[in-house]
Every structure is written in structure tokens, then in C-alpha cells.
Backbone bond lengths (Angstrom), bond angles and torsions (degrees), N, CA, C in turn:
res aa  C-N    CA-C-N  psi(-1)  N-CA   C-N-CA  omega(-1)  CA-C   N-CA-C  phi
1 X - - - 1.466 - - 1.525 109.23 -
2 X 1.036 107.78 133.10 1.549 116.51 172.97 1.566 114.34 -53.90
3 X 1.240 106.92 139.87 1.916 102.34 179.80 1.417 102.76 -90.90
4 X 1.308 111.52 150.64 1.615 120.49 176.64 1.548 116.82 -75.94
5 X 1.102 98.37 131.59 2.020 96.30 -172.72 1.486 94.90 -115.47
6 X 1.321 106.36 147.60 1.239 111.84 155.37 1.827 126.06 -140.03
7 X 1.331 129.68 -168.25 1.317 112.31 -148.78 1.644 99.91 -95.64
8 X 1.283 124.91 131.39 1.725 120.11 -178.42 1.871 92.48 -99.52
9 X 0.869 121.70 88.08 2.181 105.57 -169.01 1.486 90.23 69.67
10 X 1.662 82.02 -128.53 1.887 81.34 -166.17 1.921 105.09 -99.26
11 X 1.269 91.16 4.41 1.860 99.40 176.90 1.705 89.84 -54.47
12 X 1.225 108.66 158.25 1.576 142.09 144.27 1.788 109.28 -91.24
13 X 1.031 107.61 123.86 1.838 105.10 174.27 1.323 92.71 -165.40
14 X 1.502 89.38 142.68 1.869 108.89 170.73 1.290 112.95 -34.86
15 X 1.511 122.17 148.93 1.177 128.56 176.56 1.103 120.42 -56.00
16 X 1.438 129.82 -46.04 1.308 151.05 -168.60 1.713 108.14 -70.15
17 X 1.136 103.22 -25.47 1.988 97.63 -180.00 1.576 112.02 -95.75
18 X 1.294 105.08 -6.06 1.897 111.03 -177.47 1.669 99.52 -60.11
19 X 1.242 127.67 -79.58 1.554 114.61 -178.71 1.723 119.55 -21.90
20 X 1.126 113.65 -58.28 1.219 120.73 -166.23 1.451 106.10 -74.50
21 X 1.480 123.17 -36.74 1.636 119.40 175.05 1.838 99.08 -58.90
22 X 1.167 103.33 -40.32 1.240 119.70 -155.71 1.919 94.17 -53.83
23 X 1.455 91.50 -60.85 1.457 112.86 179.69 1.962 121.87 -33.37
24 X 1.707 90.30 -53.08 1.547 110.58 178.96 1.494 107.73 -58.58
25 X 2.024 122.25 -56.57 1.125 80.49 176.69 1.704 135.18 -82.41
26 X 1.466 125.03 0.55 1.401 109.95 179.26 1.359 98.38 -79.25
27 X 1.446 125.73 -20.04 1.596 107.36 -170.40 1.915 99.40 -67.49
28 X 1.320 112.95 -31.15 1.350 101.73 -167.43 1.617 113.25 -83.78
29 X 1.295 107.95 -14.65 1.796 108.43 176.07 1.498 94.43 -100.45
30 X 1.322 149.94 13.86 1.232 112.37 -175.37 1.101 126.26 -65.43
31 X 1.614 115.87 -31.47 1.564 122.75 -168.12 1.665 114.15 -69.98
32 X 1.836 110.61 -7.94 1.249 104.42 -168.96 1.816 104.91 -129.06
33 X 1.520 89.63 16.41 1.867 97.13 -167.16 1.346 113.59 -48.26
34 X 1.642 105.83 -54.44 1.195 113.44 176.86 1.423 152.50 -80.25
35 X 1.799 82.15 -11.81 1.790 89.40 148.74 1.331 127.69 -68.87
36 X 1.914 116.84 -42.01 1.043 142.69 168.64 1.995 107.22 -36.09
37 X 1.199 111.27 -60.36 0.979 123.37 -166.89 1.730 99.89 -60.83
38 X 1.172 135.05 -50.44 1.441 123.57 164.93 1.468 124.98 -76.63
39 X 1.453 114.17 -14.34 1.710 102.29 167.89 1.573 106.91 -74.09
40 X 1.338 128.36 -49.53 1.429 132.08 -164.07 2.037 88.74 -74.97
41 X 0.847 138.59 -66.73 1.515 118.60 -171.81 0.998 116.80 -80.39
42 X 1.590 120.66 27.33 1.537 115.13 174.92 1.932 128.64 66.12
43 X 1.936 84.69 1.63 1.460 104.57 -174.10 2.242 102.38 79.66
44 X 1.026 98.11 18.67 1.696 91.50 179.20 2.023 86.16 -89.80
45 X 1.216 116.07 -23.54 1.538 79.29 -178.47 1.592 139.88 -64.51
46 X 1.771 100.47 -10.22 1.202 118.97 173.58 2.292 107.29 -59.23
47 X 1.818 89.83 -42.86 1.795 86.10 170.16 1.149 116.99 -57.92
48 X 1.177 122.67 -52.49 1.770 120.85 175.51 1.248 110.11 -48.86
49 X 1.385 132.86 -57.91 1.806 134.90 -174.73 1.672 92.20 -62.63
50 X 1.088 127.42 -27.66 1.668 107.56 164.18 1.425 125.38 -72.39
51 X 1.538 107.70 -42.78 1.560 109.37 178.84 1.311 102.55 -59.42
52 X 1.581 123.96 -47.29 1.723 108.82 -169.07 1.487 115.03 -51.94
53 X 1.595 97.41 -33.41 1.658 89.78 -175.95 1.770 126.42 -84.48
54 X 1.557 97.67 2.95 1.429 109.10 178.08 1.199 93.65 -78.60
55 X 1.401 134.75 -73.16 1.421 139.97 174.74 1.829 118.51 -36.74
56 X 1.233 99.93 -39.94 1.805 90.80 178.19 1.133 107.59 -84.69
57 X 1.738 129.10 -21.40 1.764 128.05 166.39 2.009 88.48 55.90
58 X 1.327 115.86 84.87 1.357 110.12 162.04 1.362 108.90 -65.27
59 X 1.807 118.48 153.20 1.092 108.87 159.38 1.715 95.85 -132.05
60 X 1.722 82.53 164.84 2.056 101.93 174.83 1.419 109.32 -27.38
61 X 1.240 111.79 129.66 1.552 102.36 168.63 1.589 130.40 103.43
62 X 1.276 87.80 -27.25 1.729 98.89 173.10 1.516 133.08 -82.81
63 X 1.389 111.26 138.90 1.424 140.85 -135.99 2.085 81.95 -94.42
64 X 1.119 136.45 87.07 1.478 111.23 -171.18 2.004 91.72 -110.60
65 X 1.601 107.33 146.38 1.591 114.64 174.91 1.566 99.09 -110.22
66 X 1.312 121.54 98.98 1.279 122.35 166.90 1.475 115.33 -78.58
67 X 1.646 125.87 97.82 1.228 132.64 -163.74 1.669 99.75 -96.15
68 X 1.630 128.96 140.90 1.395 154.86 -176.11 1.728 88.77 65.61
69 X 1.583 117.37 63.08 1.794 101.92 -151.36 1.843 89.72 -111.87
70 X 1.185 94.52 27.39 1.613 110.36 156.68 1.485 101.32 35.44
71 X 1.734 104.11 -120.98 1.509 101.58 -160.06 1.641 102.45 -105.58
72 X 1.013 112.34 26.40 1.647 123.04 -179.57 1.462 120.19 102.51
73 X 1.242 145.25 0.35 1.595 128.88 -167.98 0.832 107.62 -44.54
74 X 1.210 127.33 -69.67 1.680 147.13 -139.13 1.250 103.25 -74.52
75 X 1.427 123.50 -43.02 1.246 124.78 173.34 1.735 135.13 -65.48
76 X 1.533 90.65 -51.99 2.079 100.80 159.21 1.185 84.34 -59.09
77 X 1.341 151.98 -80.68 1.400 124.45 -123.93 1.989 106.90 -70.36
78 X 1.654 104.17 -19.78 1.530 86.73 -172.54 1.571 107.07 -119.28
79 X 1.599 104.69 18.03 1.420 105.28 139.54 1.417 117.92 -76.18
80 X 1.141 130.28 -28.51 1.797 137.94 -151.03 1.850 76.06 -89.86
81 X 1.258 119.38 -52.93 1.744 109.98 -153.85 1.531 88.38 -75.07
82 X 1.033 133.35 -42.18 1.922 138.88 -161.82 1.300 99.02 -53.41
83 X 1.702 121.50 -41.26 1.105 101.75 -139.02 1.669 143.26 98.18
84 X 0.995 83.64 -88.71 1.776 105.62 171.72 1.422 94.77 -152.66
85 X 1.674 112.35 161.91 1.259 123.83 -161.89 1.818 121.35 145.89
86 X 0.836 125.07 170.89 1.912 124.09 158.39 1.533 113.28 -123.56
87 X 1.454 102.59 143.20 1.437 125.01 166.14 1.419 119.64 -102.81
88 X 1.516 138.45 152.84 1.017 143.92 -165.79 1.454 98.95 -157.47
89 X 1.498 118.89 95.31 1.710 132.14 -171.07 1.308 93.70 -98.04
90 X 1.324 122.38 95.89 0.903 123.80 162.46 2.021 134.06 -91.23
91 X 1.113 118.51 127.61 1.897 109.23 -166.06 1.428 103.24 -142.66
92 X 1.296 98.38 143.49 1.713 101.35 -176.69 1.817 110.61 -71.11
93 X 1.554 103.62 -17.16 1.812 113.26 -166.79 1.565 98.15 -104.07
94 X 1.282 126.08 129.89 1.427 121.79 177.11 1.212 105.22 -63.63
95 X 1.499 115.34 -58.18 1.470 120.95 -167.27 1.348 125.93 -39.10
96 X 1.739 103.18 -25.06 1.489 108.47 178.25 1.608 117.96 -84.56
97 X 1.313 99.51 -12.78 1.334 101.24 170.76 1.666 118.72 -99.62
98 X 1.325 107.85 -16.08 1.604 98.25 158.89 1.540 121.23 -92.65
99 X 1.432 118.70 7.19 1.588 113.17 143.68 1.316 110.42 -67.93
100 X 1.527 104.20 -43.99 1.332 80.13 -168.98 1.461 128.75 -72.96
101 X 1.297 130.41 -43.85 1.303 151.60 153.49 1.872 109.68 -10.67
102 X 1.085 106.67 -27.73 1.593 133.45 175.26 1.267 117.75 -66.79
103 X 1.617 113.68 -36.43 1.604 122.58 -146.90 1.798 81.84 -99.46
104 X 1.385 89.82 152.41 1.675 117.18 -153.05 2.340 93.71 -66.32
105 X 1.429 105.87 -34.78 1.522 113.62 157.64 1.868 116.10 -30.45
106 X 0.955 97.81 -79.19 1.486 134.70 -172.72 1.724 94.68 -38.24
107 X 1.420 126.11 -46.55 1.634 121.61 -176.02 1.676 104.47 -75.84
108 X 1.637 106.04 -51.88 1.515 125.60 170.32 1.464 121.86 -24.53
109 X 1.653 93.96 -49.76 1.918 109.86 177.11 1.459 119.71 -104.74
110 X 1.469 107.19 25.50 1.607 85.36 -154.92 1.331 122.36 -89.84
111 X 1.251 101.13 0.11 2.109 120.10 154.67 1.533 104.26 -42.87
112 X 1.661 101.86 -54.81 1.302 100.51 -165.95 1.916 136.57 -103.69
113 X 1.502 92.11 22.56 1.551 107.98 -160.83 1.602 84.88 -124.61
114 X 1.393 96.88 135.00 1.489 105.13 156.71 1.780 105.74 -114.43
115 X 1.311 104.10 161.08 1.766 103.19 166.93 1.546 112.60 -139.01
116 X 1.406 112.59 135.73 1.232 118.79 -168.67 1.242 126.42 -173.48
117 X 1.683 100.78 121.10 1.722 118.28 -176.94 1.283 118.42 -58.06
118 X 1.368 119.55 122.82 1.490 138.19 -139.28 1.317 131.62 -144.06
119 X 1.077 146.41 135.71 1.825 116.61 170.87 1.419 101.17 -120.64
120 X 1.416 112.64 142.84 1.608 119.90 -166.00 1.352 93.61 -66.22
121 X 1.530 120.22 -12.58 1.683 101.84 -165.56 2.111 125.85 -96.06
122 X 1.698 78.75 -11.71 1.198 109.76 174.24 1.735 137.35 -131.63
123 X 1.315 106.85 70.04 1.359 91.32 -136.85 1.411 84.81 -87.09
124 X 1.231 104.83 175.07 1.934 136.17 175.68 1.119 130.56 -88.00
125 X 1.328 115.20 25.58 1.135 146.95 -178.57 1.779 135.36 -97.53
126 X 1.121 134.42 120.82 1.502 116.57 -175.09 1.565 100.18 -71.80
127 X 1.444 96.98 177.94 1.992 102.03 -166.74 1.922 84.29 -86.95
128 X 1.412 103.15 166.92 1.712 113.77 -179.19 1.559 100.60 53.63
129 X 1.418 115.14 54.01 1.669 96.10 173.25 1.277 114.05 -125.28
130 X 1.617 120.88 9.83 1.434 125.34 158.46 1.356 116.64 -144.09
131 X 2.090 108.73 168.28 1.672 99.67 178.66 1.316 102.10 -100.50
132 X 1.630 125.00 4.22 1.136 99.08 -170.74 1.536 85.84 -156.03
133 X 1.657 104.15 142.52 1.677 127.01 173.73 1.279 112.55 -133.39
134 X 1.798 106.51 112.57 1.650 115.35 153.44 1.114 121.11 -110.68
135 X 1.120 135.45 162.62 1.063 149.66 109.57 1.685 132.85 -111.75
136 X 1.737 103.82 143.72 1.593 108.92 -165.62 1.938 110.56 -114.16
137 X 1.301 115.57 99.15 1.211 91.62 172.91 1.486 121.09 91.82
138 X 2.031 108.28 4.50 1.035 118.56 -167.09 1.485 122.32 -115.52
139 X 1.493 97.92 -16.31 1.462 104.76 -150.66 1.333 106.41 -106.61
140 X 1.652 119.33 7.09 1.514 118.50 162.05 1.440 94.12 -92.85
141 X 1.063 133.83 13.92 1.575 124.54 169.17 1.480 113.88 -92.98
142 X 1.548 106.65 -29.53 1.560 101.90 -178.10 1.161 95.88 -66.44
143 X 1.791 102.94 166.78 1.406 135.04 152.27 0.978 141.19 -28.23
144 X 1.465 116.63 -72.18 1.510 155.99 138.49 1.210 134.59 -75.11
145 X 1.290 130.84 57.61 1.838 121.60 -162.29 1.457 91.53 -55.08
146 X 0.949 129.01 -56.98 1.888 115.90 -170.81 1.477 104.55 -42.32
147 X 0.797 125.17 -37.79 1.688 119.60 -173.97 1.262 120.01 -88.16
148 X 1.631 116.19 -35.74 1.330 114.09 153.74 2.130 124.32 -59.51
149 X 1.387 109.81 -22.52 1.385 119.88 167.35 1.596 104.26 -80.68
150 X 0.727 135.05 -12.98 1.402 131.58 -179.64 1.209 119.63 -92.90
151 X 1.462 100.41 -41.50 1.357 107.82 170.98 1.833 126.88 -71.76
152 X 1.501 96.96 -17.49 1.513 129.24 -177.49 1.505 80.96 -53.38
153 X 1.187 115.83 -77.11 1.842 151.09 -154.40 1.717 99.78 -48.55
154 X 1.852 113.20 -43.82 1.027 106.65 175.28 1.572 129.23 -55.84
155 X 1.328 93.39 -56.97 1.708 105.05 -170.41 1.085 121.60 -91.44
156 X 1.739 116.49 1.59 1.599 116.06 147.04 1.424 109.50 -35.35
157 X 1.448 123.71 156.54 1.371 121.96 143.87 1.990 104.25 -93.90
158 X 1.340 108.44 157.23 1.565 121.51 172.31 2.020 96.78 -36.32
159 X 1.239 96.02 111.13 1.470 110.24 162.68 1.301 119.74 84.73
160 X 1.385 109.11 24.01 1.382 164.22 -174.76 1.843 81.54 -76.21
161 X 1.619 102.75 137.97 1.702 117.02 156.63 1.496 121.39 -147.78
162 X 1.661 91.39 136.93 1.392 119.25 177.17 1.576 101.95 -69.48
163 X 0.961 131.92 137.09 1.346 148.68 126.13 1.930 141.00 -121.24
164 X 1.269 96.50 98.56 1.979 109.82 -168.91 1.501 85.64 -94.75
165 X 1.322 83.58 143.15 1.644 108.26 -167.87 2.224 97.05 -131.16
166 X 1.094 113.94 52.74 1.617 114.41 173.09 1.368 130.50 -108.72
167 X 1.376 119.88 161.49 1.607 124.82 -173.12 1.473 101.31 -55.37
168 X 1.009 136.46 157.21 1.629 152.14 176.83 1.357 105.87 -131.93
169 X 1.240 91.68 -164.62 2.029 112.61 -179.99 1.856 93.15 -118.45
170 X 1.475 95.48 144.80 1.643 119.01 171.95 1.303 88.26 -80.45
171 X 1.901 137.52 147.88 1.029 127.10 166.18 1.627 101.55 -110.93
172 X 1.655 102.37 55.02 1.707 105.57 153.64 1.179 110.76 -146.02
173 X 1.540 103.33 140.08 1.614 98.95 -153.75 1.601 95.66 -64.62
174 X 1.093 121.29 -55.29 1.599 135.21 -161.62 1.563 91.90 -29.46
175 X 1.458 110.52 -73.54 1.667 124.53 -145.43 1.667 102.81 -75.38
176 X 1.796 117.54 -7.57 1.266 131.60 171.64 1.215 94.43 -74.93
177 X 1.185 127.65 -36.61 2.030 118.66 -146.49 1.592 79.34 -99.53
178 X 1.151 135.22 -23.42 1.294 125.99 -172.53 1.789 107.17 -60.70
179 X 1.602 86.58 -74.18 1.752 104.99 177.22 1.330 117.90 -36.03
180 X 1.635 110.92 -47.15 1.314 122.24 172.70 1.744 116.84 -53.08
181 X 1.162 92.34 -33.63 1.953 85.12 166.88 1.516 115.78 -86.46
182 X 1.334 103.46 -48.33 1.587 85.17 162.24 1.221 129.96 -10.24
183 X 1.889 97.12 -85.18 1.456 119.79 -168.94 1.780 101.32 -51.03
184 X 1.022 116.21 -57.00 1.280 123.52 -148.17 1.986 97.00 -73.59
185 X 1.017 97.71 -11.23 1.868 88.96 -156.21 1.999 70.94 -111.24
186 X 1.091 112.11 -77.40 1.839 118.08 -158.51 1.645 110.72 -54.96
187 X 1.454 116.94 -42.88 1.495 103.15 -146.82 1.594 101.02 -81.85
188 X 1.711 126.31 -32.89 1.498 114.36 176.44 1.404 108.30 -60.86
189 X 1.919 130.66 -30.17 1.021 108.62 179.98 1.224 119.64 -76.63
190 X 1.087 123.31 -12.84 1.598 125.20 163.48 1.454 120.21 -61.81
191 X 1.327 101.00 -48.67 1.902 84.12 165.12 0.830 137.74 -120.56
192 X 1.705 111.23 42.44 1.497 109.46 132.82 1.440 126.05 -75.62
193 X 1.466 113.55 -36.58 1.552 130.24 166.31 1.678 115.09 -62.74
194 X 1.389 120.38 0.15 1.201 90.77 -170.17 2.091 86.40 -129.57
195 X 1.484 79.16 -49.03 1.830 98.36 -173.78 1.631 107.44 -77.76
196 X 1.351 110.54 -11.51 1.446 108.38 -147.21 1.687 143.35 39.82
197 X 1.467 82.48 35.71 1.811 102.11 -170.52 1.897 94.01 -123.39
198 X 1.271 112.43 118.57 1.293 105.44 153.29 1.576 123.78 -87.88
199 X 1.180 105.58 -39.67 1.874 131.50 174.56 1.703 101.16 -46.01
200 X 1.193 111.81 -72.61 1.462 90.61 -169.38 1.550 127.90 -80.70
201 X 1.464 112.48 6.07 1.580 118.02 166.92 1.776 110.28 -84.58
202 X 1.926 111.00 -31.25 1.367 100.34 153.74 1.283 137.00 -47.60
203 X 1.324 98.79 -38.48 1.728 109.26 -165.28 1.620 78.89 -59.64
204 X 1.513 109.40 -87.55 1.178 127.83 -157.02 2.073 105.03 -30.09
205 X 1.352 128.12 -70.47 1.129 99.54 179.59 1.633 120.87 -61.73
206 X 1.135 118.27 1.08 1.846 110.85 176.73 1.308 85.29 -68.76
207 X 1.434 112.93 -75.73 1.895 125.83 -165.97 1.542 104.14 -16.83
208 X 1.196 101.02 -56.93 2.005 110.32 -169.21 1.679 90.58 -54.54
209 X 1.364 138.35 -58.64 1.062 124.62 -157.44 1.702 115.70 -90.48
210 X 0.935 102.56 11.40 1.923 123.91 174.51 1.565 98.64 -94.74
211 X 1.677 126.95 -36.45 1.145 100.72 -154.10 1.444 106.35 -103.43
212 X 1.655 110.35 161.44 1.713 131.53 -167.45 1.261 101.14 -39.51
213 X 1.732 126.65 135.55 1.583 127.75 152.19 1.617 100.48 -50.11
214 X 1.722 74.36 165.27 1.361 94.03 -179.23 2.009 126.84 -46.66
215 X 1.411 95.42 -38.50 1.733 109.13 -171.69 1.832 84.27 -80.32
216 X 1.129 110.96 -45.77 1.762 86.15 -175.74 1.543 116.71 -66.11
217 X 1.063 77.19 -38.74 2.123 60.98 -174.95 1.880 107.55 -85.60
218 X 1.123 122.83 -0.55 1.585 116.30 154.27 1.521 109.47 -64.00
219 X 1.319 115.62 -44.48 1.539 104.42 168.72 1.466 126.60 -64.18
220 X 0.863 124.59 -17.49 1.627 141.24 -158.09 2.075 74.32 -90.62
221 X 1.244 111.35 -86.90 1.264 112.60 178.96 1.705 108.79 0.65
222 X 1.964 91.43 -77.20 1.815 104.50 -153.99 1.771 83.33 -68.08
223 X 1.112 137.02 -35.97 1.664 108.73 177.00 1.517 114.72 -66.34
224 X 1.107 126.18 7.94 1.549 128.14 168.03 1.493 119.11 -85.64
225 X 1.824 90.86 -4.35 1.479 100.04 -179.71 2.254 114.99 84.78
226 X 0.865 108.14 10.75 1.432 144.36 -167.23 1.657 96.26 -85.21
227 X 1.197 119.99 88.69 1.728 126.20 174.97 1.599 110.39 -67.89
228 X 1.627 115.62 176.77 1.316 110.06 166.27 1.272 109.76 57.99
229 X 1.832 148.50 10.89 1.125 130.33 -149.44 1.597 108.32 -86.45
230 X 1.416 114.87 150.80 1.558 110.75 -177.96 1.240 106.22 -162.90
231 X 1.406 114.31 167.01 1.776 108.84 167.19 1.590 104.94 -145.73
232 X 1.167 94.04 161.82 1.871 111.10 160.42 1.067 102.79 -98.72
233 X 1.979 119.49 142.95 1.417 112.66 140.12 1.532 119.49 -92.70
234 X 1.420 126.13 158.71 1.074 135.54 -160.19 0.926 103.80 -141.23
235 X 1.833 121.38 133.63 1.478 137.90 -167.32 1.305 110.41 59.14
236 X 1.251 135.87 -2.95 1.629 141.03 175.01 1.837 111.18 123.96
237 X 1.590 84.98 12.16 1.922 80.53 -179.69 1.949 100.33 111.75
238 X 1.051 111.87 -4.32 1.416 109.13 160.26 1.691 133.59 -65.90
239 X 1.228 100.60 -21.81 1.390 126.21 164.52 1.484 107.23 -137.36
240 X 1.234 126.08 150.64 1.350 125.14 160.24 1.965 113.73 -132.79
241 X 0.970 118.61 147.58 1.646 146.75 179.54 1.198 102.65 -74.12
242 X 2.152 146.91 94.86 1.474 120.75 178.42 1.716 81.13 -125.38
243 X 1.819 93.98 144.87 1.242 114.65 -157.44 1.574 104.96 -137.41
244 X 1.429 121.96 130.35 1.692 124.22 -176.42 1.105 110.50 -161.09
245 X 1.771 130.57 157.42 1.083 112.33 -164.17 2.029 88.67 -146.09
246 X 1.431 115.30 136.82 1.189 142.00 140.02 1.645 105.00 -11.12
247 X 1.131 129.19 62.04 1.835 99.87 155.52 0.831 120.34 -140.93
């Protein structure tokens, strides 16, 4: 039988070694992710991690599973909007979760944060065990996004919401071919200079240009069984907002 391949960047590799490549590079940027993360977006990804949380409007009380939830953003930010509530940072790489565990957030909440090594495709979770599922920036890394959306779908509880927060496509070619040099010419030299990794800032801008437009992966969503499904684009389609809800 033929083995299943799937895409590493623009590598072809067996299905079965993607987690673990996946794994190597956050284990090797963790210590510099989050600097990384504001030199390469100019620090606008901090605007996007605000818009998601304008749109998800946390409220008191809510149960949220931040899945690939790295070194915490997503989570301080929708403990700080909740109020009161629990987080569950979940990441397939430990290392990214003991940066995060580090960050001055992480002591502030730590009643209310759990952290825990995970795979988006299988999670450890009973079914109906949260109201709210993100992930930011994570889910062109899985394996299987259908299975990680499915699994989204499981451990919602009824009225339960998805919110994916990932890079997209600009739908103009011009201002695409632009970005595309960006990415392709600036962001590995950035982390070799910053991360001292050129390899895993390649992967990472190939990944962005491997993964589904926006209308494809809204469908991928509503086949997860995911009602109401919709998205924002953000910055012109450099990031996009996809949004569905459990009912």
C-alpha cells in the first residue's frame, strides 16, 4: 500500500513524520517566538489577536481550549476580556509552553490556566467540554485540518464557538506577489538574525502559502458540522478571522 504523504512547506513527507517535524521547529524557536512574532508582522499580529477577541466578546465564566496556544496570547488576552473564566493552552511542543508558563501573565492567572501537551487531532478531552475553541496560527501546521475541525466540533459544548485566527491569501494578485516577496525574501533572514534558525522561518512562510483560501477552508469548517460559518479578512487577506458555532 502506498504511504500517505503530506505537505512539510513545499517538502512532500510521509504522513506520520509531520507532527514531529512540526514539533522540531517550535521546539527550536520557542525562546524567540515571540519576539519573532512582532519583528516579521511589524507587531500588527498583536491587532489581529485583538480583533479575534472583539469578535468572540468573551464572557464571565467561560470554559475557552486555546489549541497550538503556544506561549499563551490568546489565552491572557481572553482571560483579561472574560473577566473570570478558565483557559486550557494547549501545544503539541512543550518548550512552547514553558516559555510561556514564564511570561509575567501565566503567574497572574495561574488559578485559571491549565497547560498541556496535546495533538489538535486527538485531543484529551471528553466531548461537550468547552464554550469556546481557538486556535491562532496553528492549524496549517496540523496534519489533518479536517480532523483537527472535527475534533474542534467534538469538545465544543452545544453553542460552543470556533474561532481560527490564520494567514490566508490577499485576493489581488499584485499585492499577493508583493507579500510573497516579502515573506519569501525577509522573514528566513530574520530568523536567522534574530532566532538563528533560517529552516524553520522557511517552513513557516511555505506553510502560509500551502494553506486553503479563505472560501475553502470556510467549507472545511461547515463540513465539521460548524453552523453560522463566516470569516473576516484582515490587513487585506493576509490574515483572515474564520468563525462557527456548535448548535
Amino acid at each position: 500500500m502506498d504511504q500517505k504523504t503530506t505537505h512539510f512547506g513545499f517538502q512532500e513527507i510521509p504522513e506520520d513524520q509531520k507532527a514531529g517535524r512540526v514539533r522540531g521547529v517550535f521546539g527550536s524557536v520557542a525562546s524567540k517566538y515571540d519576539v519573532m512574532n512582532d519583528v516579521m508582522s511589524l507587531g500588527i499580529h498583536r491587532v489581529w489577536k485583538d480583533a479575534m477577541m472583539d469578535w468572540l466578546a468573551p464572557r464571565a465564566g467561560q470554559r475557552l481550549l486555546d489549541v497550538a496556544g503556544g506561549t499563551g496570547d490568546i489565552s491572557f488576552r481572553f482571560l483579561k476580556r472574560a473577566g473570570s473564566g478558565h483557559a486550557t493552552v494547549l501545544d503539541l511542543t512543550e518548550p512552547m509552553l514553558t516559555e510561556g508558563r514564564k511570561r509575567a501573565e501565566a503567574d497572574q492567572m495561574a488559578d485559571s490556566l491549565d497547560w498541556v501537551v496535546g495533538d489538535a487531532m486527538a485531543l484529551p478531552f471528553a466531548d461537550n467540554s468547552f464554550d469556546v475553541y481557538t486556535i491562532s496560527f496553528g492549524i496549517r501546521n496540523v496534519t489533518q485540518p479536517q480532523v483537527a475541525l472535527d475534533e474542534a466540533f467534538r469538545v465544543l459544548k452545544p453553542g460552543g464557538r470556533l474561532m481560527v485566527l490564520e494567514f490566508s491569501q490577499i485576493p489581488n494578485e499584485g499585492l499577493q506577489w508583493l507579500y510573497d516577496r516579502y515573506s519569501f525574501n525577509m522573514i528566513p533572514a530574520m530568523g536567522q538574525a534574530i532566532a538563528k534558525d533560517r529552516d524553520s522561518y522557511q517552513y513557516l512562510v511555505e506553510s502560509i502559502r500551502r494553506f486553503p483560501d479563505q472560501e475553502t477552508f470556510l467549507g472545511m469548517i461547515r463540513a465539521a458540522g460548524f453552523e453560522q460559518a463566516k470569516y473576516r479578512n484582515l490587513s487585506l487577506g493576509i490574515a483572515a478571522l474564520h468563525s462557527g458555532w456548535k448548535l
